[in-house]
N, C-alpha and C positions, 0 to 999 in steps of 0.2 A: 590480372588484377592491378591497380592500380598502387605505386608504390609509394608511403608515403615518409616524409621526412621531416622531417624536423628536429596519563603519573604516571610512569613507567618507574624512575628512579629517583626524580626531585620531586619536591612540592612547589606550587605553585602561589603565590600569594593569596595571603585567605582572605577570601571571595567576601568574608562577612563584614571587613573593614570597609570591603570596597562599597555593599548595602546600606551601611550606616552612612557612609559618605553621601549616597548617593538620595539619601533619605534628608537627612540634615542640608543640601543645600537648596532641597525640591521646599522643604517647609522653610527655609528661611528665605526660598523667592517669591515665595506665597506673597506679603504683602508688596511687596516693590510689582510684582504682573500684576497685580490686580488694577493695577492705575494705566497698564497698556489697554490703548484703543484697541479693537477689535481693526480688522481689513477694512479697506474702505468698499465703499456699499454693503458691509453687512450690520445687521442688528446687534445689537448688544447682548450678549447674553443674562440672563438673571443667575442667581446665587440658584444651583442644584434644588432639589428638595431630596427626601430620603430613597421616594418612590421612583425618581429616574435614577439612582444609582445600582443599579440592577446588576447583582452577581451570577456567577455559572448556575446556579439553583434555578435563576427565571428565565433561563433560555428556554426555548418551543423546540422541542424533537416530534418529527413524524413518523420517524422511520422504527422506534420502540415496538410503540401500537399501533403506525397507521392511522394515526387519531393523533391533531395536533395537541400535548400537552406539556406541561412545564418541568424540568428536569425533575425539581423536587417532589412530583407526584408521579413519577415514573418508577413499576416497580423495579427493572433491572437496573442499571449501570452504564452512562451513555454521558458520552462527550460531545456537543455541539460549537464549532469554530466556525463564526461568522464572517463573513467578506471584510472588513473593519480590521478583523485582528489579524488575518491574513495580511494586509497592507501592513500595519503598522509592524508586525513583528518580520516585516522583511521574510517572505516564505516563498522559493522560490521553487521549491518540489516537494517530493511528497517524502521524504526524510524530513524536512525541516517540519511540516507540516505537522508533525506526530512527535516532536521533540520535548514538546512541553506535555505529552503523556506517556507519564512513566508506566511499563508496560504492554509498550505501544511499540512497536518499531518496522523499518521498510527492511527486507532483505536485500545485499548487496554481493558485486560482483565487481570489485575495486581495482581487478588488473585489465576490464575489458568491456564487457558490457553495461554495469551500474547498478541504477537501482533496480528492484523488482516488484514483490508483491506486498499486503499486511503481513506483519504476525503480529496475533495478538494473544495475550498473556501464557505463550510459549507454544502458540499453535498458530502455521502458516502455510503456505503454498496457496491451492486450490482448496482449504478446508476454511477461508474468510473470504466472502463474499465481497467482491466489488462493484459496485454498480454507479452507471454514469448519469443521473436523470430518471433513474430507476431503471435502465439497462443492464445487466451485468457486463463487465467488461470480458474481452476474449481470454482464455484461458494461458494458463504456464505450461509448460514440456520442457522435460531434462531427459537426457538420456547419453549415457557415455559424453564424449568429449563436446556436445551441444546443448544449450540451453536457450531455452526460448521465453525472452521476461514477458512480465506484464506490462500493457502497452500504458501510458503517463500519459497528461497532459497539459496546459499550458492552466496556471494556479492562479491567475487573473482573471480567467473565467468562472470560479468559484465563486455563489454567494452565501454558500454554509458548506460542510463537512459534519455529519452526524457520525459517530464511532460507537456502535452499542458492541460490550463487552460479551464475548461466551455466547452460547449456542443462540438461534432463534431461527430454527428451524421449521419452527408451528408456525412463520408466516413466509418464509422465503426460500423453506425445501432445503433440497440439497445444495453443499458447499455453503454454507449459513454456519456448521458445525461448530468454526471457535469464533465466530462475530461477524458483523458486517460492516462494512465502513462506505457510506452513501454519500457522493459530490451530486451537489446540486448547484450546478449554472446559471448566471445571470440568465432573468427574461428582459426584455426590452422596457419593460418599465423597471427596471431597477437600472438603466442607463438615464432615462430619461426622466423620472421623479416629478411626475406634473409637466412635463416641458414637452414640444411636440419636435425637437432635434435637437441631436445628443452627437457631439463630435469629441473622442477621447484620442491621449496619445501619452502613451508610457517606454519611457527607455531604462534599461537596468545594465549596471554592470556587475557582474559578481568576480572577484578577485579571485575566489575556491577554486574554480576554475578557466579562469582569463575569459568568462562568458559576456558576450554582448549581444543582447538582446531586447526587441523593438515591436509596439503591438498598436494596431490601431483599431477605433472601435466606432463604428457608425450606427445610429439611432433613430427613428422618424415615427410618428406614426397620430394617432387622435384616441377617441376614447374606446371604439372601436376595432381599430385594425392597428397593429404595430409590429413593426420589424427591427433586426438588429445585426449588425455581421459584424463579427471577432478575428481578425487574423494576428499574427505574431510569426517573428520568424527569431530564432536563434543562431551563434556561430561561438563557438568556444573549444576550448582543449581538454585536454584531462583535469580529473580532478586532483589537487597536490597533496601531498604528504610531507610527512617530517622525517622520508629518507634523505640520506646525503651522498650514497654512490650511484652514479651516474655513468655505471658501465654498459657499453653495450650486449652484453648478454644474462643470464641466468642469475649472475651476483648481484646486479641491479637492485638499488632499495628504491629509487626514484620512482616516480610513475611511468609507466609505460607511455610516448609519445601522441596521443590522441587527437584528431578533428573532430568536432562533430556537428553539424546541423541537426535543425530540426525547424518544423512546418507546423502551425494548425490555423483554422477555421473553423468556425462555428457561427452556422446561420439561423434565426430565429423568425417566424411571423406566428402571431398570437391575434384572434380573433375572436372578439367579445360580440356573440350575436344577441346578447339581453344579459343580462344580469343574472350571475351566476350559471351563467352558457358560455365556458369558454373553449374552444380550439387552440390547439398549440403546433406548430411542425419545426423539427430542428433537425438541420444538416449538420455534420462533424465529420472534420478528416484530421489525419494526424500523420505527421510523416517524419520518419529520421533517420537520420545516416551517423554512424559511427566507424572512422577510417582509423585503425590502431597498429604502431608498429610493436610487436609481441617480445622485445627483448625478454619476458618473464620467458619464454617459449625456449628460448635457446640453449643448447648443450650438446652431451653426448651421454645415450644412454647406450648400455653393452645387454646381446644376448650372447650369452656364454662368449664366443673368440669373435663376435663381429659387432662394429662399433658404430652407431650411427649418428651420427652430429647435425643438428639442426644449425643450420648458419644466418637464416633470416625467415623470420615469419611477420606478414601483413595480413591482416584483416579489416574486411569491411562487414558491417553489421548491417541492415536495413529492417526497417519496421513500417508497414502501411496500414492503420486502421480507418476505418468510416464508417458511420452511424448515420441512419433515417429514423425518424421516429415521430409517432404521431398520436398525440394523445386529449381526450375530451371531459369533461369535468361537466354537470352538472348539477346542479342544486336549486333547490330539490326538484324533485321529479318522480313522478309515477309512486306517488307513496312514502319514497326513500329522503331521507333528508342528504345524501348523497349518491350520484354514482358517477365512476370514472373509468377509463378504457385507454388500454396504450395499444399499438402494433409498433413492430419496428424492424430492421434487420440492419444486419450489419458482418463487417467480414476484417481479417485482421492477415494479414500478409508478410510475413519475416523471412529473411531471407540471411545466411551466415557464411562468408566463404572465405577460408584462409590458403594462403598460398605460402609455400616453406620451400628454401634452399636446403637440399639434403647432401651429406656426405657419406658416402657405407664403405667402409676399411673392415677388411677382413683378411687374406691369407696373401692380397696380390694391394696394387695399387686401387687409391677411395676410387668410385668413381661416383660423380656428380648429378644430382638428378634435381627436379622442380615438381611439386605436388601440391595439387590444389582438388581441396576438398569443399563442398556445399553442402550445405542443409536448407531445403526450402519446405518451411511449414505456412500451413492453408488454415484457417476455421474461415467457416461461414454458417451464418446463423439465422433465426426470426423467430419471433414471438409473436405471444397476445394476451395481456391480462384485463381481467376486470372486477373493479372492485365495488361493492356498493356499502354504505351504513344505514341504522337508523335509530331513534330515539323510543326509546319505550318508556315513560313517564319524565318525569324532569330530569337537573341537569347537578340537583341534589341529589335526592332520595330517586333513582331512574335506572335503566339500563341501555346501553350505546354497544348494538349490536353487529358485527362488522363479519364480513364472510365472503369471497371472491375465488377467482379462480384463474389460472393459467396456462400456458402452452408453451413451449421452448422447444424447436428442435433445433441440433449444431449438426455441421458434418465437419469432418476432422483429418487432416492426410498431410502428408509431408513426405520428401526425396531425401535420402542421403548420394551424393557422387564422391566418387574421387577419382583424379585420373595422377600419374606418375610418369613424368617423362625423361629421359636420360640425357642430359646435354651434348652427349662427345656422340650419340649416333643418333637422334632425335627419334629414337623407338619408347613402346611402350614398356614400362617394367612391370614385370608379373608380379603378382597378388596373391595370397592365399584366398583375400577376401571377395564375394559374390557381389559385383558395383554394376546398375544402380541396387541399392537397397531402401527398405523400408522400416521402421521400428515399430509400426502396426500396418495395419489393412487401412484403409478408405473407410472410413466409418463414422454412421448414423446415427447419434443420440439423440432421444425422445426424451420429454417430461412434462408429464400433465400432472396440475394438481390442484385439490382444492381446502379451503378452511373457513374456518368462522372461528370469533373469538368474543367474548361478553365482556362489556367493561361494566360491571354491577356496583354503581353507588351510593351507598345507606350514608348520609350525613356524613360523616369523617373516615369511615372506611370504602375503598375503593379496593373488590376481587375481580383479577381479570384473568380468567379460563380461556385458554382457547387450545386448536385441535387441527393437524391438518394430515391429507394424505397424499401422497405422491405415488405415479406411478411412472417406473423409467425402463427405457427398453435400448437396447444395442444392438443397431446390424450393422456387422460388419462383410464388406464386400468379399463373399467368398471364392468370386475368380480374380482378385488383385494377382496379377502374375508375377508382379517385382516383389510383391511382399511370398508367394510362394516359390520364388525363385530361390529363395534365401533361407531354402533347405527349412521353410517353415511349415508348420501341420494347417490342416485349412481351418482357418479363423472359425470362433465359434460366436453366436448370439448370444443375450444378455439381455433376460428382466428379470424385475422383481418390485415388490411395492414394500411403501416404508409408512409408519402411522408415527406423528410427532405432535406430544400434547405439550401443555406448559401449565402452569397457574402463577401466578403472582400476588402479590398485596401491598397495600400500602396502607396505612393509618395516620390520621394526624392527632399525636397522641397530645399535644397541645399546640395551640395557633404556632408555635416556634419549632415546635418537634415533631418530626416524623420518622415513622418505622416503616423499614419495605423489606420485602424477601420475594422470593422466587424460583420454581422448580420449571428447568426447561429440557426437555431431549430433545438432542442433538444426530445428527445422519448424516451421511456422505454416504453418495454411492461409487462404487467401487469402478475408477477411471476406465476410458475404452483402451486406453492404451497399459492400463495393466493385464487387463482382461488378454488382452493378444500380444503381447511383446513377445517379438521376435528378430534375432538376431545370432549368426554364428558367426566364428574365426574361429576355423579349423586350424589355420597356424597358431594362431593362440593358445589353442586348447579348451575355449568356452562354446558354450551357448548360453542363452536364455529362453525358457519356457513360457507357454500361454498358461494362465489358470482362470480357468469360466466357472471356479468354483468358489471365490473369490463373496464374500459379505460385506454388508455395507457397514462402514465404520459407526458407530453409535458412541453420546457420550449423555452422562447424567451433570445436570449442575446445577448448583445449587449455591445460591447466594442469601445475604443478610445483611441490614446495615442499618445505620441511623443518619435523620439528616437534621441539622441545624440550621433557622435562620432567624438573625436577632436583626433586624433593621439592616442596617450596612454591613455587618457580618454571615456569609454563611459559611457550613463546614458539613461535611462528610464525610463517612467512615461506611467500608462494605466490608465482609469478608467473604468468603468462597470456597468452594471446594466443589471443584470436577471431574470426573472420573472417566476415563476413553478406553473404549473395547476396539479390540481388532481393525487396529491402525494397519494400514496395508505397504510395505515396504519391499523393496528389491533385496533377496534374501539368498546366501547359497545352501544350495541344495544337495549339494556335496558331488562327487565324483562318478558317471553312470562308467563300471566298466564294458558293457554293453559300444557303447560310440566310442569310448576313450575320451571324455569329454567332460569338463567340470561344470555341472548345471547351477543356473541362478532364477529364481523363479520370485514374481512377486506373491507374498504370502502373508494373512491375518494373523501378525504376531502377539502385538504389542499390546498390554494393559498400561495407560499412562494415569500416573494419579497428577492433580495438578493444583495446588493451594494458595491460598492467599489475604492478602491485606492492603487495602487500596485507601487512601487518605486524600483527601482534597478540601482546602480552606481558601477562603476571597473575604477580602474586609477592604474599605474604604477607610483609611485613616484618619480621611479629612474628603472634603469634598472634591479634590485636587488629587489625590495620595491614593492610589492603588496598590495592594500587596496579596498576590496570589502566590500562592504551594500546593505541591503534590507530592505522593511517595505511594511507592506500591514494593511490597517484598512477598514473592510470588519463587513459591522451589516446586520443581517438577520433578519426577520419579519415575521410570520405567518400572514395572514390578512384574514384568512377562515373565523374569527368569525366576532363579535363588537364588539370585541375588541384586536385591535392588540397584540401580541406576541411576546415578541424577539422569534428567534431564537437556542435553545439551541446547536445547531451542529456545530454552528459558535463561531470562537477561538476568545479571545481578542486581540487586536491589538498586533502586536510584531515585531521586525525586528533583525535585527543581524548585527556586523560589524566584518569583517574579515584583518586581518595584516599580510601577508604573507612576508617571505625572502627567497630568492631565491639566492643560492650558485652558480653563473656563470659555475664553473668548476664541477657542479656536486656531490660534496662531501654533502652536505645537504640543506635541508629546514625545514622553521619551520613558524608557523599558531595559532596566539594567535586569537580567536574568542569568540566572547561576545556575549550572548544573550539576546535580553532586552524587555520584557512580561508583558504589562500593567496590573492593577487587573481587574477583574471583577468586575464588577457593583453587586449589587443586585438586579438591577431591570432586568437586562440580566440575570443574576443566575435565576432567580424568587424567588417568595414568598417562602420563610421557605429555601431555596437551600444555601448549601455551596456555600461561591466566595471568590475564592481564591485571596490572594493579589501580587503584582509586584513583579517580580525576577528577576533577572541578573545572568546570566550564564557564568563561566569565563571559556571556554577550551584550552589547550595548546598541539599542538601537532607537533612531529619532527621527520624526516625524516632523516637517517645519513647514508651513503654510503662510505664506507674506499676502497672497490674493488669492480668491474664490477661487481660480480656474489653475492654483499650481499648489502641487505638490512636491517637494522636494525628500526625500528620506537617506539616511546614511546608517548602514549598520557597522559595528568594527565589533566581529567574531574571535571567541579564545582570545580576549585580549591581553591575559598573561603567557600567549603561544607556549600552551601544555601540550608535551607530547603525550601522547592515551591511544589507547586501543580499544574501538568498539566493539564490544563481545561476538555480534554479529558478521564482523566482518575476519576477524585472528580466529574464530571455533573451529577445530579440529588440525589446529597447526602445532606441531611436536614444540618442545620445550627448549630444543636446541635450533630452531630454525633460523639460519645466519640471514636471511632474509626477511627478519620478520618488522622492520620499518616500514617493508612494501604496501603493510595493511594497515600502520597507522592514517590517522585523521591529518585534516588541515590542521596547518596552526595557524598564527595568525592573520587574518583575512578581512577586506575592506568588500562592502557590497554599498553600491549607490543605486538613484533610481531618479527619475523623473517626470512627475505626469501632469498632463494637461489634460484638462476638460471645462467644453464649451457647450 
């Protein structure tokens, strides 16, 4: 392997002066810009009306119902970020991306690999769906000292992000269970805008982590036929914190010394054969390297009289995913006033290998050895959905009847190795452990499913039923030799089918007010690799068992809320309350005296209750003057035992208030945003656990446009550099942990950018 080199206790100034300030000089520039010219060659703009000033309430979600409609007549709970706000708020991955929703956040892994998947409002992994264009993205795996993120992509290719909150299951099956959160990718005509060639070119630097990165974007096509190719390439380091020792081993508060690249592409041709006949095909690859030197890694732990000292650990990470996909939309047709059809497949490639200088002292002199261990995990996948609609009377008093169906199979497999070598006689050193291994068999997951759903509209009342059922099956390969090698019992098979209803409502109990609520179950089925995990060290003393007895996670949820909109004001208010059955967790199973062996078995423990209170307001001050907020205060509870449990997955209260100004003519905007993060309790941390205390988060960022074809932007992040601890990233860290700066955030941080288009 390659080796490489290279409010906690104050407060922070109050954020609210800095708003006021920043409010007061946006209106008193108001009349002095109004007398700037516009760029040259462009038009002038006229004075707003009410009707373009459009808050979060009239954004379009698809991904709800399936059925494009407006936030505010959506019965559930759903966040829509357009390409627009992406640019201007500086969003450079998919943590920033979800920053301005509280109760929202990406799981991280701050000494090595990064970011990972959703959680949302206290439920994550594989239980919130990802999907790329309407793909799901490749799956997570964790297991002992390996973990396998979810693969990212490059956030310039985004031209929305839908985040529907809590189950929704009745249209997207399993892993739907606490939300889904849908990227939707520029088409070629969102490069090209009427124009028949589209040349783009964007450069960013991000200071968080000395990142620099560069993307170019080509466009062409007529009314007919059009194409678009995306690449970007990254190179940057670790991301910093607000440690200050800079040891090289285990004491380390610093960040561990990091490279990392990364790769993407994404090709697009879209073909209009008439009107409302369209064809779509898109290529995507994604590729990255993470080279990290592990000083967190290094020490000496003791078994009883012998001492083993890690003296140097390197690692490199690698990720390869790639996407084909093809999809057709017509309107109308054969009766239908829609139908639509994707295939696609795709396969996702990780690759994890560390190499460690060892010491073992025991009764004689150490002696020296080198051990390098891998993990190579595989999914490969394809589908096929299709969906159709149609209209049963008007688009008042009528019914928009919607019902499809789907195919997914994955296969699933991965190596563990490890080999040990002695420096002073370049032999092998023996093992208790059974290398190569496996943590499951080579296995087969199926899932077909189908639904329909009624959107029923009586004049101000809109009821939307719907209904769907899945069926999933598991074969696992029962002559994998390296997985029976490893003293495992032969893999067992796995179906079972799942029925997942919903209802929802909405009323418009005056042109200004609406009422919505919602009843949806929610399902996960029970992973392949819980299903057959297996794994021993006889030196250890463990194992881990298969359980083919295993049920699929179910949750009930139930929401409520009211929506406001008064001209340039809207506001919202939800609240919630959901309920999760036999959550499936890696559990011991206590002591077999039978093998001498402590078993661990994944097992249907958990009852989760999970509650809440979500708040969101957007008002235009002036036509210029933007001021958006959020707040969500969301407690979660284990209640499997006697004795209840917070929650540890669930974030403490936070919200955020955003100041926007908006430059009439074009020429700029700018986004002072605050963010403001209760502490943690210590009875929600638990016993002996770090809890972190309240932060305020002061970001400022601006948008400057001198000509058509340039964008310039500049963000300067935490800019009163508050040290704080993200709950997500300090959870389950003891109270006394001398290292606990390792998991603080950046502080302050300059991010630039640069884009041209022609």
């Amino acid at each position: 392997m390659q080796s490489i080199r290279q409010w906690r206790c104050g407060r922070p100034t109050d954020p609210v002066w800095l708003v006021l300030a920043f409010l007061l000089t946006a209106l008193s520039a108001e009349d002095s810009l109004a007398q700037v010219q516009p760029p040259a060659g462009e038009a002038e703009t006229t004075e707003s009306t009410d009707e373009e000033l459009k808050t979060f309430l009239d954004e379009i979600t698809v991904t709800a119902t399936l059925s494009p409609s407006s936030v505010r007549d959506t019965p559930g709970v759903v966040s829509v970020i357009d390409g627009d706000t992406i640019g201007d708020r500086m969003i450079e991955n998919f943590a920033d991306l979800v920053k301005f929703e509280p109760g929202v956040y990406v799981e991280n892994d701050v000494t090595r690999l990064g970011l990972n998947g959703f959680n949302i409002r206290g439920v994550g992994g594989n239980r919130v769906m990802t999907q790329i264009d309407g793909v799901q993205t490749s799956e997570q795996f964790a297991f002992g000292p390996f973990s396998v993120h979810q693969p990212g992509l490059d956030v310039d290719t985004l031209r929305s992000v839908e985040i529907v909150r809590s189950a929704n299951s009745a249209l997207y099956g399993s892993d739907a269970l606490g939300g889904v959160v849908s990227l939707f990718t520029k088409d070629p005509a969102d490069y090209l805008r009427d124009q028949k060639r589209y040349l783009g070119f964007k450069t960013t630097w991000d200071g968080r982590a000395n990142d620099a990165s560069a993307n170019v974007t080509v466009a062409s096509g007529n009314e007919r036929v059009q194409g678009s190719l995306f690449t970007s390439f990254s190179k940057g380091n670790e991301f910093k914190n607000q440690g200050t020792v800079e040891a090289l081993d285990a004491t380390r508060t610093a960040p561990n010394p990091q490279d990392r690249r990364g790769l993407q592409a994404l090709g697009k041709v879209v073909f209009t054969a008439a009107p409302g006949n369209v064809l779509r095909g898109a290529v995507e690859v994604f590729d990255t390297e993470v080279d990290t030197t592990a000083y967190s890694m290094l020490g000496t732990t003791f078994y009883g009289p012998v001492g083993i000292t890690t003296t140097s650990a390197e690692a490199v990470d690698t990720q390869a995913r790639w996407r084909v996909s093809l999809d057709h939309t017509l309107t109308p047709q054969r009766g239908l006033d829609l139908i639509t059809w994707r295939v696609y497949g795709q396969g996702n490639d990780t690759s994890q290998a560390v190499e460690e200088l060892r010491s073992v002292a025991a009764f004689g002199p150490p002696t020296l050895s080198v051990r390098n261990g891998t993990l190579d995990f595989e999914q490969r996948g394809l589908g096929a959905s299709a969906r159709a609609q149609h209209w049963l009377g008007g688009a008042e008093r009528g019914v928009l009847v919607t019902f499809g169906a789907n195919y997914r199979r994955d296969r699933f497999d991965a190596l563990r190795d490890r080999t040990e070598t002695s420096i002073a006689t370049g032999e092998s050193v023996p093992t208790s452990l059974i290398f190569p291994a496996k943590y499951f068999p080579e296995s087969a997951v199926n899932e077909t499913g189908g639904y329909a759903q009624a959107e029923i509209r009586l004049d101000r009342l809109t009821v939307v039923p719907g209904l769907r059922y899945d069926r999933f099956s598991m074969n696992a390969d029962q002559m994998d030799v390296v997985y029976l090698a490893g003293l495992n019992p032969v893999p067992a098979d796995f179906s079972a089918g799942a029925l997942s209803p919903k209802i929802g409502a909405k009323v418009r109990v005056t042109d200004e007010l609406t009422a919505h609520a919602q009843y949806a179950r929610g399902f996960r089925a029970p992973p392949y690799s819980s299903i057959n995990t297996g794994f021993t060290n006889l030196g250890g003393g463990y194992t881990t068992l298969p359980n083919s007895d295993l049920r699929a996670e179910t949750s009930d949820n139930v929401e409520a809320g009211l929506r406001a909109s008064f001209a340039r004001t809207s506001f919202g208010v939800t609240a919630f309350s959901n309920r999760y059955d036999d959550f499936i967790e890696l559990t011991s199973a206590g002591f077999n005296p039978a093998t001498r062996l402590l078993e661990f078995q994944s097992q249907n423990l958990s009852e989760v209750e999970i509650e809440g209170v979500e708040v969101r307001a957007d008002a235009f001050l002036t036509d210029r003057v933007r001021l958006r907020a959020s707040w969500a205060e969301i407690k979660g509870t284990n209640v499997s035992g006697d004795t209840d449990i917070p929650l540890g997955s669930v974030t403490p209260d936070a919200g955020v208030v955003g100041i926007q100004y908006i430059d009439p003519a074009g020429w700029w905007t700018s986004e002072l945003g605050v963010q403001l993060t209760q502490g943690q309790t210590a009875a929600d941390a638990g016993d002996g656990q770090f809890a972190p205390g309240a932060y305020q988060i002061v970001d400022l960022v601006t948008s400057i446009r001198p000509a058509d074809a340039v964008t310039f932007r500049i963000g300067l992040l935490n800019l009163t550099d508050e040290t704080y601890f993200e709950w997500w990233n300090v959870r389950g860290r003891g109270t006394d942990d001398p290292v606990i700066d390792r998991y603080s955030s950046p502080g302050r941080s300059l991010i630039t950018s640069l884009t041209l288009d022609w």
